[in-house]
KOLTOR-546462 format. One record per residue (C-alpha): x negated, y, z negated; residue in one letter; chain; residue number from 1. Coordinates in steps of 0.1 Angstrom, whole numbers, always signed. Example, Ala and Ser with C-alpha at 12.3 -4.5 7.8 and 13.67 -1.06 7.14 Angstrom:
2
NODE  east north    up type mol seq
NODE  -123   -45   -78    a   A   1
NODE  -137   -11   -71    s   A   2
This chain:
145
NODE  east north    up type mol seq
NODE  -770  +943  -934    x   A   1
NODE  -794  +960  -910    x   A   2
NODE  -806  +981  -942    x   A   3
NODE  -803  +955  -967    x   A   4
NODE  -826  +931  -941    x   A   5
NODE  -851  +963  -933    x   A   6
NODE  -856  +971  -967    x   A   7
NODE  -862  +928  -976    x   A   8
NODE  -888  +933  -949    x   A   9
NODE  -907  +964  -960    x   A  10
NODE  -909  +954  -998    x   A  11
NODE  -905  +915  -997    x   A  12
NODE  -876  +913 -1020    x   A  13
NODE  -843  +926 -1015    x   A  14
NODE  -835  +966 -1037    x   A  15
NODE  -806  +973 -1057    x   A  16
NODE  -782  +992 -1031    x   A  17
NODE  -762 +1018 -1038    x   A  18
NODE  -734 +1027 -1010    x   A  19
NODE  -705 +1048 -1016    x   A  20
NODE  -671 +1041 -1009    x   A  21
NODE  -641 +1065 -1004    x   A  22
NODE  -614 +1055 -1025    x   A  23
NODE  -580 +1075 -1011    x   A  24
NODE  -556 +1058 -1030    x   A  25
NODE  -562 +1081 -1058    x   A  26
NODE  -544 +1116 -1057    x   A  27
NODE  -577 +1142 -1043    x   A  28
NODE  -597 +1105 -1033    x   A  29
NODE  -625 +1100 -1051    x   A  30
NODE  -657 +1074 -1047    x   A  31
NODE  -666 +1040 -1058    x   A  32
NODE  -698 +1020 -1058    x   A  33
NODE  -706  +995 -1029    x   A  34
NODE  -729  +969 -1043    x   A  35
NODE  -745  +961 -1012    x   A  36
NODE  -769  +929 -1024    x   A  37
NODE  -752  +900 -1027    x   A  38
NODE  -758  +864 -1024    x   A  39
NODE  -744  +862  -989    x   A  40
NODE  -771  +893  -980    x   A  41
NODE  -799  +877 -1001    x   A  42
NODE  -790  +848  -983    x   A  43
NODE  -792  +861  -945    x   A  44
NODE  -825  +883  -956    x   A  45
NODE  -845  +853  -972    x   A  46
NODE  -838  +835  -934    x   A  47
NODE  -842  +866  -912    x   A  48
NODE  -869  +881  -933    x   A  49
NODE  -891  +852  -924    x   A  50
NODE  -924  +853  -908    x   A  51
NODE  -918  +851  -872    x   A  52
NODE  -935  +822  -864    x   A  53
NODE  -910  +806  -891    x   A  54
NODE  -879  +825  -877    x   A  55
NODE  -882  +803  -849    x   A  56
NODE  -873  +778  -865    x   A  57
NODE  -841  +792  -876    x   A  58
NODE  -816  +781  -851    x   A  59
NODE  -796  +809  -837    x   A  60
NODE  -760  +793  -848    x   A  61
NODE  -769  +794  -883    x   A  62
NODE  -788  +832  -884    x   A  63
NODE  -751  +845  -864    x   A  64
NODE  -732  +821  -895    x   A  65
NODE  -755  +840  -920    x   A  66
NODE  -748  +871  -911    x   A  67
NODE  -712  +866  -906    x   A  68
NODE  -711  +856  -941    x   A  69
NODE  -732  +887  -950    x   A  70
NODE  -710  +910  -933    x   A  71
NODE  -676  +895  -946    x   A  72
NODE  -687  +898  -979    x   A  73
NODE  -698  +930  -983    x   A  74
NODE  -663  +942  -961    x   A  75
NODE  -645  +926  -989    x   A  76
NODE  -664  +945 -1020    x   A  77
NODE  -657  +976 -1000    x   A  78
NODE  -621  +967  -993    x   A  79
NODE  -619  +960 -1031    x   A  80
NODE  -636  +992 -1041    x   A  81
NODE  -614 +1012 -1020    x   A  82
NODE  -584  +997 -1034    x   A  83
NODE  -598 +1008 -1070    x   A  84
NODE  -609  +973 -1078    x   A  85
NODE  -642  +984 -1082    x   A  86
NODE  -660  +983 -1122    x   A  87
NODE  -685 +1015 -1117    x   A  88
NODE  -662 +1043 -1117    x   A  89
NODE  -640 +1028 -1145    x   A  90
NODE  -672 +1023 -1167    x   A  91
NODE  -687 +1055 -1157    x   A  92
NODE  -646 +1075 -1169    x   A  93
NODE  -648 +1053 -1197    x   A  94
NODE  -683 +1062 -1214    x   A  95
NODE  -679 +1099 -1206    x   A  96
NODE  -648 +1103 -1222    x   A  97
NODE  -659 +1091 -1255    x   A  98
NODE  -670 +1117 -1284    x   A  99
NODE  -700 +1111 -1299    x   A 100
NODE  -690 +1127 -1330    x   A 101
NODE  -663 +1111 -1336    x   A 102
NODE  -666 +1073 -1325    x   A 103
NODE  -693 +1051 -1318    x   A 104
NODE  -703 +1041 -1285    x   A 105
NODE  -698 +1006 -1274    x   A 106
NODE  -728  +980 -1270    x   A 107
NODE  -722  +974 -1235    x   A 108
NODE  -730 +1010 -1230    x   A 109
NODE  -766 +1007 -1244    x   A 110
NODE  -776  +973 -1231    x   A 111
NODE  -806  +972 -1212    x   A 112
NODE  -788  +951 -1186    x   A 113
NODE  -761  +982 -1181    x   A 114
NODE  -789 +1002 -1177    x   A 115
NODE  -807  +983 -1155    x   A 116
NODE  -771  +978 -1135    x   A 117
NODE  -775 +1016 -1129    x   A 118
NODE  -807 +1017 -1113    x   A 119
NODE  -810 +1019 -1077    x   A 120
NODE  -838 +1013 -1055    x   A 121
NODE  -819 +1022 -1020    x   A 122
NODE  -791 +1050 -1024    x   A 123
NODE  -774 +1061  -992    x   A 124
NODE  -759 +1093  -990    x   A 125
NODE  -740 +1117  -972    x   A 126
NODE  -763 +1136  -952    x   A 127
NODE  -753 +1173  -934    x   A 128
NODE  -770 +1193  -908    x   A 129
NODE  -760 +1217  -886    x   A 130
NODE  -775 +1199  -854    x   A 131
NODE  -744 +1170  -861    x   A 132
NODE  -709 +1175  -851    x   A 133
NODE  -693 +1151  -879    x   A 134
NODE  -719 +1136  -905    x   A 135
NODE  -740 +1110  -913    x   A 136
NODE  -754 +1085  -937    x   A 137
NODE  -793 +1078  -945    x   A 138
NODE  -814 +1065  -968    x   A 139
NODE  -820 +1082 -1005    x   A 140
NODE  -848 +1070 -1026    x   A 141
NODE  -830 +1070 -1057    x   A 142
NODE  -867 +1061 -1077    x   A 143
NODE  -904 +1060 -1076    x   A 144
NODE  -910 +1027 -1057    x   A 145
């Protein structure tokens, strides 16, 4: 939520989020995508993105309930991803194992509103370094802005 709400606050509109999830049900694991904009985030970042003059006048009760709701919300897409609930990864097997040459792809594939669903605006990724013990995860540009 603390990206979601920084990135509301640096553009004035919440970005399409892309967060990977490790799904280790699956024999080798594999990933899933976290959809990290939801209603319950658009909804805590439209009250805590506020000016703060006007955050004042958000009483501390409901900014904690907001992002509560945030939080449990995007726990329970993840939890869902990660038991292979999620729709990317399915879509994503599904188009590449078709052959062009020999059937034709389905509409949903083409749609402008597919597409769109592909784009990201926020990507955060696995990052590397020798200077960390473990790893972490930052923020990816994944287009121009």
């Amino acid at each position: 939520m603390a990206i979601q709400l920084a990135t509301y606050r640096l553009w004035g509109e919440l970005g399409a989020t892309y967060e990977a999830s490790q799904v280790r049900i699956f024999l080798h694991g594999r990933t899933e995508t976290t959809r990290s904009v939801s209603q319950a985030s658009a909804a805590f970042c439209s009250q805590m993105g506020l000016a703060p003059s006007e955050l004042d006048r958000v009483s501390r009760a409901e900014k904690v309930a907001l992002l509560q709701s945030a939080i449990k919300s995007h726990v329970s897409y993840m939890s869902d991803g990660a038991k292979g609930k999620g729709v990317d990864r399915h879509l994503l097997g599904l188009s590449l194992s078709l052959d062009p040459t020999l059937e034709k792809s389905p509409d949903l594939f083409t749609d402008p509103l597919y597409q769109k669903a592909k784009t990201w605006r926020v990507s955060t990724s696995h990052l590397t370094h020798p200077k960390l013990v473990n790893f972490g995860f930052g923020q990816v540009p994944s287009r121009a802005l």
